[in-house]
C-alpha positions in Angstrom: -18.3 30.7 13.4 -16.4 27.7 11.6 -15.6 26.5 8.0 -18.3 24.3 7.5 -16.4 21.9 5.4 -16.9 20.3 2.3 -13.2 19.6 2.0 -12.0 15.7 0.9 -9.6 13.3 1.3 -7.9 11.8 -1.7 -5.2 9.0 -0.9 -5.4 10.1 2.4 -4.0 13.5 1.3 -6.1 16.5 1.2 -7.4 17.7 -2.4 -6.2 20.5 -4.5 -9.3 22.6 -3.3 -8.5 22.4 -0.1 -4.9 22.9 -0.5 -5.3 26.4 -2.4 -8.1 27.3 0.3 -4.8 27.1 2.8 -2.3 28.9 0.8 -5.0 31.9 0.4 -5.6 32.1 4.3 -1.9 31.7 5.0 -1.5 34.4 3.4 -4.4 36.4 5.3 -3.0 35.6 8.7 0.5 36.4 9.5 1.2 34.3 12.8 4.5 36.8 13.4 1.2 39.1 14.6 0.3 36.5 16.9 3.7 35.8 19.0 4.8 39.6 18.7 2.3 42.3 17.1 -0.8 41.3 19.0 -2.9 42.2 21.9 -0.8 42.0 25.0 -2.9 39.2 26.3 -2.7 37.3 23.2 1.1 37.4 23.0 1.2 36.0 26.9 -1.3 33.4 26.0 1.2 32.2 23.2 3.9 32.4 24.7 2.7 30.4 27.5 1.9 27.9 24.9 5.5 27.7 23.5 7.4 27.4 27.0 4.6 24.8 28.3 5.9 22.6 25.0 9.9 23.5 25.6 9.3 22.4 29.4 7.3 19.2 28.5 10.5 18.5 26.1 13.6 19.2 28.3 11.8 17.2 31.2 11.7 14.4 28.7 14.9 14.1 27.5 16.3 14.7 31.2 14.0 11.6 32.1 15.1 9.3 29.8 18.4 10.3 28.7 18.2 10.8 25.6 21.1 12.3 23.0 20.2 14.1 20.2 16.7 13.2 19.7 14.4 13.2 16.8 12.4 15.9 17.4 9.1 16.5 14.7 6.5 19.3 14.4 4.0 18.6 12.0 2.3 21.7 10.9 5.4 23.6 11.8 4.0 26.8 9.8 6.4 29.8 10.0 8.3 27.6 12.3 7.5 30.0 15.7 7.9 26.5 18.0 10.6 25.2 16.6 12.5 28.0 17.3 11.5 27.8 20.6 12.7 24.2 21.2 16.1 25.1 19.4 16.5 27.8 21.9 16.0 25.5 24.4 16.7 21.9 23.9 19.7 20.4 22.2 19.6 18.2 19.8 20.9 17.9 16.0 17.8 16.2 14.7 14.9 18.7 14.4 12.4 18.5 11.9 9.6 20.6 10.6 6.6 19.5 8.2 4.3 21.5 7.0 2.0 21.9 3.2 2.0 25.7 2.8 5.0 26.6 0.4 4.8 30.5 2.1 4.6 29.3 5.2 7.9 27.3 4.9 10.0 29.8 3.3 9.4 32.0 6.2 10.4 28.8 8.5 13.4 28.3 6.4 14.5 32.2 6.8 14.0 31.6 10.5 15.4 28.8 11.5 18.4 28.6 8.9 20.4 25.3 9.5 19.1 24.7 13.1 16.0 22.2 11.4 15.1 20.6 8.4 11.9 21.4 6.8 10.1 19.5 4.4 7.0 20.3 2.5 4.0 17.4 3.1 0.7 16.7 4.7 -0.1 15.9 8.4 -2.4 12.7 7.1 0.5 11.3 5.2 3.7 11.7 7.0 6.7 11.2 5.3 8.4 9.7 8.2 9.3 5.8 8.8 7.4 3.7 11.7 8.7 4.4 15.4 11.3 6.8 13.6 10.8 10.0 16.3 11.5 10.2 19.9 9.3 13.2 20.1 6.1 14.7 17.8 4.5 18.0 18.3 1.4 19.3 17.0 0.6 22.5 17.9 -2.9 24.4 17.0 -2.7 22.2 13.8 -5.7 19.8 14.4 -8.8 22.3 14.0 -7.6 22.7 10.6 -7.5 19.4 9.0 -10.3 17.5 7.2 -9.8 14.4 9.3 -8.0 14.9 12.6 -7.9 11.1 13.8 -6.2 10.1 10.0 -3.5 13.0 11.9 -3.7 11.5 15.1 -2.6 7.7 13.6 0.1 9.6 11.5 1.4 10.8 14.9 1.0 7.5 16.1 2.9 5.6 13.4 6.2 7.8 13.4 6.5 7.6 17.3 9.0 5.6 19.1 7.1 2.8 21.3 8.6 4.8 24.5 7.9 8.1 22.7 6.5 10.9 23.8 3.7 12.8 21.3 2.4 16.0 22.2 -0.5 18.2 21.1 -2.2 21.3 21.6 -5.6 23.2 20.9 -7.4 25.7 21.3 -10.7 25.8 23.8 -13.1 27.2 20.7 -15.9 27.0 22.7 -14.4 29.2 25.7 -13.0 31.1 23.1 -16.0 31.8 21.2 -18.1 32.7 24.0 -15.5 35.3 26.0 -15.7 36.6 22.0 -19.5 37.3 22.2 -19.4 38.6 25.0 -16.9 41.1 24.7 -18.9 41.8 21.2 -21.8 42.3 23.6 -20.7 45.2 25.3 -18.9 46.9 22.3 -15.2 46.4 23.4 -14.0 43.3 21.1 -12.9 46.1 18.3 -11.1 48.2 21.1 -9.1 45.0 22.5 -8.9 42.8 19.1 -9.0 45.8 16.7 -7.0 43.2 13.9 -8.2 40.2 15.0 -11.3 38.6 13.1 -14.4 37.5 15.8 -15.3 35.1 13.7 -12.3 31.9 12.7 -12.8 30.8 9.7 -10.0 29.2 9.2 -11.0 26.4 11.9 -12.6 23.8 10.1 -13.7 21.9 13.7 -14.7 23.8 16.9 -12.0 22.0 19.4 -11.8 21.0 22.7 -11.2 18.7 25.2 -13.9 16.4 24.6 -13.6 16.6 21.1 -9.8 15.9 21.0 -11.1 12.8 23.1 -13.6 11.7 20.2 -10.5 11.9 17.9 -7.5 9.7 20.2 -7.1 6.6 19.1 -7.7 3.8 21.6 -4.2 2.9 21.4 -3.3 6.6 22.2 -3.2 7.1 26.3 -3.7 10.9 27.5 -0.7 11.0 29.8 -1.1 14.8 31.1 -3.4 18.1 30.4 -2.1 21.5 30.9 -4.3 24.8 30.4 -3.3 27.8 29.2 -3.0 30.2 30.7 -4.3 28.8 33.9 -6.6 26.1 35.2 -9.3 28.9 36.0 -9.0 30.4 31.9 -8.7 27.4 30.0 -8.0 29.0 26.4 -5.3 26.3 25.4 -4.6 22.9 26.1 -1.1 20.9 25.8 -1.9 17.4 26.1 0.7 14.6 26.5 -0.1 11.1 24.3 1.4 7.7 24.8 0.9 4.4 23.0 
């Protein structure tokens, strides 16, 4: 079950409303359960997430040479990826956006010195024109009011040669394996703290809908699932203009 939204846009920004809807439920999920706390399988899942984006990044910046790239996440929340890239890749210019002020001070405490956080909305990126080398957005699209205002953001603050990439969930996979387990009584003896039903997800996402969302002038490069091909619960996807 999804929000069912009735969330607006107002200057291309989202409205107070839905702004103090996302504080409250950032407060509700802790995503330090997610990567650590979790269900075994859950914690794999996500982690095979966060290497999938550190391996798309190094091969990148080995291909083209590059020297201290800009590196962006938008929707950075308690800054879980970018650790993972400062782990990995070296660079001096890594940046984190997200809205949620709790969210960000748990980034900042992370992260320390090693990115720059600023506090702003996916839809209206503070960023110049062609001004990153390389833009993540990770499990951040199902929660936006208009995920192809997002998409053009990501668009805008790419290089021309730039590489943008994105990830989301497989809802409907998700959903379903959900029911199922629900079915036969064991989804409170594997997810005991996890809720069946997401209501944080404002739009049920996959594949095809991700499609419905590119801009024309946005070229689906490469699609990795995760954790494999046969249990598509995540997708990476690559974007070029």
């Amino acid at each position: 079950m999804h929000t069912n939204t009735t969330f607006k846009l107002k200057d291309s920004r989202p409205d107070e409303d839905f702004i103090e809807w996302n504080e409250k439920m950032s407060r509700s999920f802790n995503q330090e359960f997610y990567y650590k706390h979790s269900n075994p399988l859950i914690i794999w899942v996500e982690k095979k997430r966060l290497n999938s984006i550190s391996k798309l990044i190094k091969k990148e910046i080995e291909e083209t040479k590059l020297i201290d790239p800009n590196i962006l996440e938008v929707g950075c929340g308690e800054g879980h990826v970018l650790e993972e890239i400062s782990s990995k890749i070296k660079t001096k210019n890594l940046f984190g956006l997200d809205p949620l002020e709790n969210w960000l001070q748990k980034a900042k405490a992370k992260l320390g010195t090693k990115a720059r956080l600023t506090k702003g909305f996916a839809e209206d990126l503070p960023f110049d024109n062609n001004s990153m080398d390389i833009v993540i957005c990770s499990e951040v699209l199902e929660h936006v009011i208009d995920p192809q205002i997002v998409l053009n953001q990501l668009k805008r603050v790419i290089k021309p040669d730039g590489l943008i990439i994105v990830s989301i969930p497989n809802d409907r996979l998700i959903d379903t394996l959900k029911e199922t387990l629900d079915i036969f009584k064991l989804y409170n003896k594997f997810f005991p703290k996890i809720q069946k039903d997401n209501e944080w997800h404002i739009h049920s996402f996959n594949l095809t809908l991700l499609k419905k969302f590119l801009p024309t002038d946005l070229k689906t490069q490469k699609i990795i699932t995760i954790p494999y091909p046969l249990l598509p619960l995540r997708y990476t996807v690559t974007l070029r203009k």
